[in-house]
C-alpha positions in Angstrom: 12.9 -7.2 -35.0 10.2 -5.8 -32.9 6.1 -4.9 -33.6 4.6 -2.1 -35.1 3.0 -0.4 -32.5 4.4 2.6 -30.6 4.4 0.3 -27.3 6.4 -1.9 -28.8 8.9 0.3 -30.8 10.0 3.3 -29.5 11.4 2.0 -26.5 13.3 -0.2 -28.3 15.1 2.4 -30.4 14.9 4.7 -27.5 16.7 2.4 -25.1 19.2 1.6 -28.1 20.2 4.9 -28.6 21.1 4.8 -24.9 23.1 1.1 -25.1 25.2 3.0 -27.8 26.0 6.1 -25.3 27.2 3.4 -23.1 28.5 1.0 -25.0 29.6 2.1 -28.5 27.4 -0.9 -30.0 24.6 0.1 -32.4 21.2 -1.3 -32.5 19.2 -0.9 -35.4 15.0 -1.8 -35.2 12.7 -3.0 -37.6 9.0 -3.6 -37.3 6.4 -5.7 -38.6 2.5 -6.1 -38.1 0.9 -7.4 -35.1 -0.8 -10.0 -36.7 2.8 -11.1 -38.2 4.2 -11.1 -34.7 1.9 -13.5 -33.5 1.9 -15.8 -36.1 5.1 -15.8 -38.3 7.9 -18.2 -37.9 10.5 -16.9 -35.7 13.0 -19.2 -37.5 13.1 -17.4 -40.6 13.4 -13.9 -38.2 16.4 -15.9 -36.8 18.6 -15.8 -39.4 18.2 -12.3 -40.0 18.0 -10.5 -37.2 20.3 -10.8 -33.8 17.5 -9.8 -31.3 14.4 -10.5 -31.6 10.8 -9.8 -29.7 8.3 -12.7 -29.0 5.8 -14.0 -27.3 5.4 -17.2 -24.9 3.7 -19.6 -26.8 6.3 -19.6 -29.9 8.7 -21.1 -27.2 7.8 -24.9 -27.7 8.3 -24.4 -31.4 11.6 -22.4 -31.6 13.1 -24.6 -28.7 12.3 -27.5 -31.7 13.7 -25.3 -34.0 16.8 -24.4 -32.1 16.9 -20.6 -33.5 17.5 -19.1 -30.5 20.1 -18.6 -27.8 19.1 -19.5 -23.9 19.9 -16.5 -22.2 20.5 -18.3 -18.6 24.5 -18.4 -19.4 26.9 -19.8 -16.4 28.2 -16.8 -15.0 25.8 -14.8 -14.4 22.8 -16.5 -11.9 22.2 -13.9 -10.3 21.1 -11.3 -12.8 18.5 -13.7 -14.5 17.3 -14.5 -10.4 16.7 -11.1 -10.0 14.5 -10.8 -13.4 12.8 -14.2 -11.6 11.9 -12.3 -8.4 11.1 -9.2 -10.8 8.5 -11.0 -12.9 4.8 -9.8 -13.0 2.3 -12.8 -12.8 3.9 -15.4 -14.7 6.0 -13.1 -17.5 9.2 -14.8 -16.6 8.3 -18.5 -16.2 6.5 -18.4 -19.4 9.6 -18.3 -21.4 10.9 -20.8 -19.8 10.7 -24.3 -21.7 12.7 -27.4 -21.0 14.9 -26.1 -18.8 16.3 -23.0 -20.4 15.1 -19.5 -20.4 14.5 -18.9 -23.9 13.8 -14.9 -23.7 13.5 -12.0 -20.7 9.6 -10.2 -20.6 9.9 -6.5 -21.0 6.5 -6.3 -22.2 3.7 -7.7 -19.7 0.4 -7.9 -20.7 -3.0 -10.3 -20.4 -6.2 -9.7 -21.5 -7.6 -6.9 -19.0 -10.9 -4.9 -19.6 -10.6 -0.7 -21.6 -13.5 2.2 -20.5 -13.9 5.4 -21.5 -14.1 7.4 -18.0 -15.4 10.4 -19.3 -18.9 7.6 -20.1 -18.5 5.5 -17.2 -18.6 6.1 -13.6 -16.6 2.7 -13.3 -15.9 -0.2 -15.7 -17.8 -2.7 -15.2 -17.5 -5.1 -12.5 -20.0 -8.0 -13.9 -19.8 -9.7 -17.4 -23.7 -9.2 -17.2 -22.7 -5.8 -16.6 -20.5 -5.6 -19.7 -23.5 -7.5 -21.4 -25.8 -4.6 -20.6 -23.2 -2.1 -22.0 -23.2 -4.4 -25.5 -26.9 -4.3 -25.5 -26.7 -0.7 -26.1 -24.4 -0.9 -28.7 -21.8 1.1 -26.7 -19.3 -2.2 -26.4 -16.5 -3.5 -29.0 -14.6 -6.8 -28.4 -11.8 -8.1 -30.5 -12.3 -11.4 -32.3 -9.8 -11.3 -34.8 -8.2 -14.7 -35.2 -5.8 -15.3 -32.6 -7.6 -12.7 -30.4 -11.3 -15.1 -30.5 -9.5 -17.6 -28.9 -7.9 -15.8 -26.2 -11.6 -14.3 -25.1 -12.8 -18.0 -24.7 -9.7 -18.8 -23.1 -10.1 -16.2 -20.4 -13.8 -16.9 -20.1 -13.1 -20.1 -19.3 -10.3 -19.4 -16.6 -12.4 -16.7 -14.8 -14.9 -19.7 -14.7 -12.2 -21.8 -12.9 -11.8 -24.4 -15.7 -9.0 -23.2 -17.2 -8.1 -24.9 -20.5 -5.5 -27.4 -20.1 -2.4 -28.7 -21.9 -2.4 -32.6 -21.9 -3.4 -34.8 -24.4 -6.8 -34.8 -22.4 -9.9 -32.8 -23.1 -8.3 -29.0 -23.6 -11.5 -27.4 -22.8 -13.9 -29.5 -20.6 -16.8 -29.8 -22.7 -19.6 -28.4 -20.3 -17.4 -25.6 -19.3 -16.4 -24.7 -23.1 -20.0 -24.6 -24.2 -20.8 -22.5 -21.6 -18.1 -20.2 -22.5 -18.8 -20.2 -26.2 -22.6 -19.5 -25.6 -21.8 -16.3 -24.0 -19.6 -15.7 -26.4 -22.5 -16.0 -29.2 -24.5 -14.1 -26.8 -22.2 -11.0 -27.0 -20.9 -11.2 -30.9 -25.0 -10.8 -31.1 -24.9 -7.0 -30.0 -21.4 -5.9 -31.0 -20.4 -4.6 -34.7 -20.0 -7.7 -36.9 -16.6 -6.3 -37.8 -15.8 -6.7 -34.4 -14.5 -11.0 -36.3 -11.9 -8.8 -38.1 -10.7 -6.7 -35.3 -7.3 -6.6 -33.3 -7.0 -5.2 -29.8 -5.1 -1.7 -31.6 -8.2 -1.4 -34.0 -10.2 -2.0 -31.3 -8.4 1.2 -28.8 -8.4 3.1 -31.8 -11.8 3.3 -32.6 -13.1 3.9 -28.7 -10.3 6.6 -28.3 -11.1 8.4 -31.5 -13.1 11.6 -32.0 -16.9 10.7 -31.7 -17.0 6.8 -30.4 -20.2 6.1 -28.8 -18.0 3.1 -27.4 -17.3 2.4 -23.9 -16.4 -0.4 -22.8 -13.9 -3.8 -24.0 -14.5 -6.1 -21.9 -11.7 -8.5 -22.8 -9.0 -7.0 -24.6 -4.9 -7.0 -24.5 -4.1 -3.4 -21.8 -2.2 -1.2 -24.0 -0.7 1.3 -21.9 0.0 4.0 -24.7 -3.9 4.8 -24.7 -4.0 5.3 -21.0 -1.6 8.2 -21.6 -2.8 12.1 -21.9 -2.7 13.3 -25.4 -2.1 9.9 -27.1 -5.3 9.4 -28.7 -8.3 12.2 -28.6 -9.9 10.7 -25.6 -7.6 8.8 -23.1 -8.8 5.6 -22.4 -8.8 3.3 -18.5 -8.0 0.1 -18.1 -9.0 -2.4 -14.7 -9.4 -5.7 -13.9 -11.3 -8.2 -16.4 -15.3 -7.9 -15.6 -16.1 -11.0 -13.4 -17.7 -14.2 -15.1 -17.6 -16.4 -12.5 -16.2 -15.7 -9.4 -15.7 -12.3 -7.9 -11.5 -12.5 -8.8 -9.8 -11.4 -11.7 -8.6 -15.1 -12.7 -7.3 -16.8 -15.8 -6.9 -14.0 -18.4 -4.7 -15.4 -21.2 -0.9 -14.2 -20.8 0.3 -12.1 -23.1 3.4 -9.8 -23.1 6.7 -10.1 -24.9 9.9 -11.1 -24.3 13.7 -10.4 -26.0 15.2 -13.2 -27.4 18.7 -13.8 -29.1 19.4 -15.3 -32.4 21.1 -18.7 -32.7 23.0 -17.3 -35.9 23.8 -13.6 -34.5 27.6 -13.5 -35.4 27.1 -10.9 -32.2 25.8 -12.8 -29.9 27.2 -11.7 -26.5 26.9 -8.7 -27.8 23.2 -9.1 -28.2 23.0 -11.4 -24.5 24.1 -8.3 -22.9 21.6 -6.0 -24.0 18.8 -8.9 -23.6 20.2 -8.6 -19.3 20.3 -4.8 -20.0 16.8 -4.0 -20.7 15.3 -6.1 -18.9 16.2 -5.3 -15.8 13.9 -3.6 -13.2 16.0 0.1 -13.5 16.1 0.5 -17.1 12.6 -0.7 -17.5 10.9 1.5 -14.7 13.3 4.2 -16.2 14.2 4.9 -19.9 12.0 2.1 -21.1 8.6 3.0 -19.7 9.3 6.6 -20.1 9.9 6.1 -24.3 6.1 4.6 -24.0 6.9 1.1 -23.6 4.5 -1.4 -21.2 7.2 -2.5 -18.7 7.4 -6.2 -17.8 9.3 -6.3 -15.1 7.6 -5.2 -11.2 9.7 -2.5 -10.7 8.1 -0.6 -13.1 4.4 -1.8 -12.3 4.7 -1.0 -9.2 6.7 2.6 -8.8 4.2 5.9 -8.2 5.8 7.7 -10.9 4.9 5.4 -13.9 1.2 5.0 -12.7 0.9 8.6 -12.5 1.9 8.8 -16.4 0.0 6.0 -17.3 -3.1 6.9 -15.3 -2.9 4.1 -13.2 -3.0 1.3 -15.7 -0.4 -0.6 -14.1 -1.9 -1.0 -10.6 -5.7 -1.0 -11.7 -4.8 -4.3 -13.6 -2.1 -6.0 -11.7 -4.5 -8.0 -10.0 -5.4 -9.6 -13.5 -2.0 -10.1 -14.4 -0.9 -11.8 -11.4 -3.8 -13.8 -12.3 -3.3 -14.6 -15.3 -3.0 -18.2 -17.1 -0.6 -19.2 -19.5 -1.5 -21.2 -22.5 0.1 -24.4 -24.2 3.9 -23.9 -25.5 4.4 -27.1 -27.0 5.6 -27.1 -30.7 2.8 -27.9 -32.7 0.7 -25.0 -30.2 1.3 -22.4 -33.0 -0.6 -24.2 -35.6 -3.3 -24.5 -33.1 -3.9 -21.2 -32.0 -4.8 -20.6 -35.7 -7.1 -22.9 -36.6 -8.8 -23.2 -32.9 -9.2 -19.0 -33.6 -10.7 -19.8 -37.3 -12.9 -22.2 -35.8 -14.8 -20.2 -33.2 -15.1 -17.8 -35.5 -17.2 -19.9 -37.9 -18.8 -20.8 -35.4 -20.3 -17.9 -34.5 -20.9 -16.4 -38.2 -22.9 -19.8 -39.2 -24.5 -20.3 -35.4 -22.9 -23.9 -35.2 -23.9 -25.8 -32.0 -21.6 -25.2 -29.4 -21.3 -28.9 -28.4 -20.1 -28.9 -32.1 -17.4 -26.2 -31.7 -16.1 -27.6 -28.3 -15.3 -31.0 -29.5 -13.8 -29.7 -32.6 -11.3 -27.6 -30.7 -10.3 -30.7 -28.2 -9.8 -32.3 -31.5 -7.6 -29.8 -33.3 -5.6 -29.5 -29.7 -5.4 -33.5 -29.7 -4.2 -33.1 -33.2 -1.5 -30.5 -32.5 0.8 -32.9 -31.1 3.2 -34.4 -33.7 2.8 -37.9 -31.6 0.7 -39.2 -28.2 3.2 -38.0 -25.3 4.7 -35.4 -28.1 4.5 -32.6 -25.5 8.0 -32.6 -24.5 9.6 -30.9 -21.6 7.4 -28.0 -19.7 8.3 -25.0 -17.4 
């Protein structure tokens, strides 16, 4: 089971048909929303499917769970090593949860910043630069519920408080009103359907025929856009505009990475694909070439896939070797939903941010299932 998006499909079934040329096994693919993805239990995919695509901050929850398989089996130390060494920012390590390596990235992605080059000269380097874009109508920003909190999460980090993951404040309260005013002060001069957008709607409507938009300022890179032909007008990608300081800091991970059932009555079978697609040749190679967004560095960092991809991968490397990753700790899930819902309502009914901020180091405080109920970490 995979996501519906052609970044996160068609390599799958194009790299399949190529394990089955090799190895006789078949792999079939299905696909389900993005919004599904990040929110639906991966338990219940678990006993249906033998391979499975996540994301980080499920980890905590599944490790609870025990639905999946580790996939750092005696034997064979050297191959996850390699995807180690291989890993862009902090892909690998963020699948990594009380000791085990729960799935391998071959998606890497953080919030980065999307222009329209044939608008811009540059993308902008400022958030007050980005403001100015917004101002003039000519700026989108996704808000969509998990997507609201990711752009204060990033917001924060590029201010140098990143949140944190304790049973402490999550967001330190000067920094997180701060964070959240700006917010307001953006939401102000973007479309008001901008609360039920996703990163894809988002893309689609600045590469489509006509957009007057040209700029994202925060928003997950999708690499299919950056590609000739894709949409009507290709779309850039860069670094995340600077709120703070001048570095491209604490953009909230994202990515995927391939996990294996618990229940798969194939499981080795399904292991050895997990090593097989993950690894640097087959994800600079077959994998990046069906359209996927490579998360290993061997891919990110070879002239041929940068040339497809306009340059995506090295104009916003910098921002994913950057990048912070958020809580993992069962319970985080829940979180992540109602922390979303309530920055959202924030900014529709122009709540005090004070307000917000100590409702969201509440909810966090609340997502543990008991004081010191964080468990084991990376």
């Amino acid at each position: 089971m995979t996501w519906s998006h052609p970044r996160g499909y068609d390599p799958m079934v194009a790299c399949s048909a190529l394990w089955k040329e090799r190895t006789g096994v078949t792999i079939e693919w299905d696909k389900r929303s993005l919004q599904d993805f990040e929110s639906f239990p991966v338990e219940e995919l678990a006993r249906t499917y033998d391979l499975i695509v996540i994301d980080h901050p499920h980890v905590g929850q599944i490790t609870a769970e025990n639905c999946l398989t580790p996939l750092d089996v005696a034997g064979r130390e050297a191959e996850p090593a390699a995807l180690a060494a291989g890993s862009v920012g902090r892909s690998y390590p963020s699948y990594n949860w009380q000791g085990r390596q729960w799935a391998f990235p071959i998606d890497a992605a953080s919030q980065v910043q999307a222009w329209r080059p044939d608008m811009l000269s540059a993308a902008p380097a400022s958030w007050a630069d980005a403001l100015d874009l917004a101002r003039q109508g000519r700026v989108l920003l996704p808000l969509r519920p998990p997507h609201s909190l990711m752009v204060f999460y990033t917001l924060a980090g590029n201010l140098s408080r990143p949140a944190g993951e304790g049973l402490g404040d999550h967001v330190d309260p000067a920094t997180g009103k701060q964070v959240f005013e700006m917010m307001r002060e953006i939401a102000a001069h973007v479309d008001p359907a901008c609360l039920g957008m996703d990163p894809i709607a988002v893309l689609e409507q600045m590469a489509g025929s006509g957009s007057r938009i040209a700029c994202a300022p925060l928003i997950y890179g999708y690499v299919s856009y950056a590609i000739a032909g894709f949409r009507t007008n290709r779309l850039a990608f860069a670094d995340i505009p600077a709120a703070g300081n001048a570095d491209p800091v604490g953009s909230a991970l994202g990515g995927t990475g391939i996990a294996v059932s618990a229940f798969s009555k194939a499981k080795q079978a399904a292991i050895d694909f997990a090593y097989w697609i993950a690894s640097g040749e087959v994800q600079r190679g077959p994998y990046a070439s069906a359209g996927g967004q490579p998360g290993h560095a061997a891919a990110w960092e070879d002239a041929g896939v940068n040339a497809a991809a306009g340059n995506f991968y090295m104009d916003t490397r910098a921002t994913l070797e950057g990048a912070w990753v958020r809580p993992r700790h069962d319970g985080y899930m829940t979180f992540q939903q109602a922390a979303s819902d309530r920055i959202n309502r924030g900014l529709t009914e122009k709540h005090d941010a004070g307000r917000v901020v100590a409702d969201l180091n509440r909810l966090f405080l609340e997502s543990f299932p008991a004081p010191g109920g964080a468990g084991g970490g990376a």
